[in-house]
N, C-alpha and C positions, 0 to 999 in steps of 0.2 A: 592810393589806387589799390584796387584789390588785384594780389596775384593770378596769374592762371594756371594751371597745368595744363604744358602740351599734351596731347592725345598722344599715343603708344602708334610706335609703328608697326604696319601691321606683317603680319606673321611672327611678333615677338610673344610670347609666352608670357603673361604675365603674373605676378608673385600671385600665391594660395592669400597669402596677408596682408597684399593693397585693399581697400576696401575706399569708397566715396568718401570725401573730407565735407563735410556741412562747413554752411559757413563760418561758425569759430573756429576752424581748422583740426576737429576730430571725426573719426574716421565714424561714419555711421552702421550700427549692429542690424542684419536681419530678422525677422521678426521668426521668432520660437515656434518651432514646429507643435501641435497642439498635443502630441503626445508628452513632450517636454515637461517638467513642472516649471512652474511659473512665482517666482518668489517678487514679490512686491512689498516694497514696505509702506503702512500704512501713513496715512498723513500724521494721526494723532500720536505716534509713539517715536521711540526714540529709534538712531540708525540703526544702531545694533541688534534691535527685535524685528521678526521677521514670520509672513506668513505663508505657509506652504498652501498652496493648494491643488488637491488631488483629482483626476477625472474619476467619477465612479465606475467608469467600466475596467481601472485598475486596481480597483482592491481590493486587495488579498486578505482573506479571512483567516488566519492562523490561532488554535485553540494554543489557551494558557499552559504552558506545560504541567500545573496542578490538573488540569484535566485528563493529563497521561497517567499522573501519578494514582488518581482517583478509579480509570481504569483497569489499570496493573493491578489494585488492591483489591476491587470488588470483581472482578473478570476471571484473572488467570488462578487467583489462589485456589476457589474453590473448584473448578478443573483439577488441579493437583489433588485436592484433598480427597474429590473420589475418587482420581486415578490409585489414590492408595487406599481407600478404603477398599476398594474391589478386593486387591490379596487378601484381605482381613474377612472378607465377607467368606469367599472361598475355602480360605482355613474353616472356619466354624463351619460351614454348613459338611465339608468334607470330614471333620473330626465328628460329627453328630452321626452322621451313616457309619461309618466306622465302629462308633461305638454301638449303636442299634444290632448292627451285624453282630459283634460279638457278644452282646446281651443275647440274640438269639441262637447263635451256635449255642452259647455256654446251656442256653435251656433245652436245649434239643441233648445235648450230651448228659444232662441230667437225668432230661426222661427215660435216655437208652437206658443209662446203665441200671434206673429202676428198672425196667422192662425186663432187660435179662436177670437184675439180680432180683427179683421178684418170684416169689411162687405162689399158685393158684390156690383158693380158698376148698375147702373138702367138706361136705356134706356127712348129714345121716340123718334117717328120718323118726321124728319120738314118737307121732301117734298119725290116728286115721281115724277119724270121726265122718259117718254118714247121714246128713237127716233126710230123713222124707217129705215127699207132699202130703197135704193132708187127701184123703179117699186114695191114693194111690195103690197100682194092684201092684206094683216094684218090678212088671214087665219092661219098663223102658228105662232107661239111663236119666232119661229128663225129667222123673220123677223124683232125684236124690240130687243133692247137694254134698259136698268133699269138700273137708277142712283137714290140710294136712301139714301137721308142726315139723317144720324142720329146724338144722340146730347147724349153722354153719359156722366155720373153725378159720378165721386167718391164722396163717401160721408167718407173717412179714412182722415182724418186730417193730419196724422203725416208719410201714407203709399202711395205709387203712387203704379200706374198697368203698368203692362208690357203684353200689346197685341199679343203674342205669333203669329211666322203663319203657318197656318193649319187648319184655323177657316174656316168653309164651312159655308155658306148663302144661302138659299133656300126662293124663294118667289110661291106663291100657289095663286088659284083661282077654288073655289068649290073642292075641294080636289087636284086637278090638279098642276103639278108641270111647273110653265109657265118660271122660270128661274131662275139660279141659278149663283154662284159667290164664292167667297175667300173673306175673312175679313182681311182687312188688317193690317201690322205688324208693330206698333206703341208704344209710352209710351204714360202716362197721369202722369200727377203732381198730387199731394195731395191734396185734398179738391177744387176739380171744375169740371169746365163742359169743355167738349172738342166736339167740330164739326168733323165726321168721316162721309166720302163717300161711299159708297161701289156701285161698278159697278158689274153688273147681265147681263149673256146674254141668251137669250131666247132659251127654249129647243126645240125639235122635237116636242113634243106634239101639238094637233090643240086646238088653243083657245076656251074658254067659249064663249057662245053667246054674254053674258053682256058684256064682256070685249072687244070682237071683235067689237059691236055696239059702247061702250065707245070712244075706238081706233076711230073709223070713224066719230062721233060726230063732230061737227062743230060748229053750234048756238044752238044747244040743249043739254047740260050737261044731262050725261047720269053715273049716280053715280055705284060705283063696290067697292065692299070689295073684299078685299087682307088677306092674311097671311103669314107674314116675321118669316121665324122662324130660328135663329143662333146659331151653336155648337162652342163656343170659347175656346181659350184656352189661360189663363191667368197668370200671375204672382204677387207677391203681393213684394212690396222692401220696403227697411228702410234704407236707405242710400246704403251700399254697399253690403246686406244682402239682399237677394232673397230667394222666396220661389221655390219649385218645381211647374210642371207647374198643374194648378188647370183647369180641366174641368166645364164646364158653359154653360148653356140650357136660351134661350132666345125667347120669342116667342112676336110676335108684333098681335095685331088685326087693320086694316086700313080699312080708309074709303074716297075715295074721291071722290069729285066730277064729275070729267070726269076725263080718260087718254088720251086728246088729249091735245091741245092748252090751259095753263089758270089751270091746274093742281090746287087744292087746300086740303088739307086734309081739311077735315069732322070732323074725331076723330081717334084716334087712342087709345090704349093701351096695355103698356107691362108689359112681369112678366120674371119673371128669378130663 
């Protein structure tokens, strides 16, 4: 005959681990809540092998830790490398202005001290050559042309001039402006004299009497003072080192003998 179990009386509390007895007399299990895994083993394999199976809405996707490793190398390195490369960049560009600056002071105190130790070139005038137009009655200034050789003198040893152009030349007679000209744009070496022409061509103004009787002299030398007066503008060099351009006042006193045929100065002198 099959056992029974009496029913439990009631208000007694019964065990967490009684569970229903099936009929061979073991206790029967609840079915697995679906979150659970659920391990079954297959018919065809042995007890000891065994299949998991997983819900998809719990798995967890976790990368291989080569994938950290691969990050770390190709990520964080090159962040460092410019974090360092930046001081390095700074240096150089900060040492290049630095030295720029002192490239240019250095050439700035070069040029002073040429400036101050430097002295101005000195004049004197060799001739005075006048031609005329042709039919000209030599009433007017703009009838003649003035060619006058001058002989300029560096006295800088170790510094040449640079003749800048834009130099104006003006020649005079009793105040009178009888013709005028450009200086021309030239160097000079260090320590010598250089031969310089300068061509004048005569203004509108009506000549001085002296100078007009000078002009028509023939066998009678008929002597006439002049006044050569030159605004230059010059440069002072030391090999490849130039100064900025230095304005320069020149004024000649002449005297010669006739301005016709046979020209000779008399005397001359300049100041600057």
């Amino acid at each position: 005959m099959e056992g029974r179990v009496p029913p439990a009386p009631d208000g007694d509390d019964t065990d967490d681990n009684s569970l229903p007895l099936h009929s061979s007399g073991s206790k029967s299990l609840p079915p697995p809540p679906p979150s659970l895994l659920l391990i079954t083993p297959p018919p065809d394999m042995n007890s000891e092998t065994y299949v998991i199976q997983i819900p998809k809405d719990q798995i967890y996707r976790i990368p291989p830790p080569e994938n950290a490793l691969f990050v770390e190398r190709n990520g964080k390195k090159p962040v460092e490398k410019n974090k360092k490369s930046r001081p390095k960049c700074w240096v150089w560009i900060t040492g290049s202005i630095l030295v720029v600056l002192a490239l240019i002071i250095a050439l700035i105190l070069v040029t002073l001290s040429i400036v101050y130790r430097s002295k101005s070139p000195s004049f004197s005038v060799a001739h005075v050559l006048v031609k005329y137009a042709q039919n000209s009655t030599h009433k007017h200034s703009q009838s003649a042309g003035y060619t006058i050789s001058l002989k300029a003198n560096n006295p800088n040893e170790i510094m040449g001039i640079d003749y800048d152009s834009g130099g104006v030349v003006t020649l005079s007679s009793e105040g009178k402006k009888i013709a005028t000209g450009k200086f021309p744009s030239l160097e000079q070496e260090d320590n010598g004299f250089k031969k310089i022409k300068v061509f004048l061509k005569g203004t509108k103004e009506t000549l001085p009497k002296e100078i007009e009787k000078s002009m028509k002299a023939n066998k009678t030398k008929v002597p006439v003072s002049l006044t050569l007066n030159a605004k230059l503008r010059v440069k002072l060099k030391l090999g490849v080192i130039k100064t900025w351009i230095l304005d320069m006042d020149v004024a000649c006193k002449i005297k010669v003998n006739t301005l016709g045929v046979g020209s000779v100065i008399l005397s001359e002198e300049c100041q600057n």
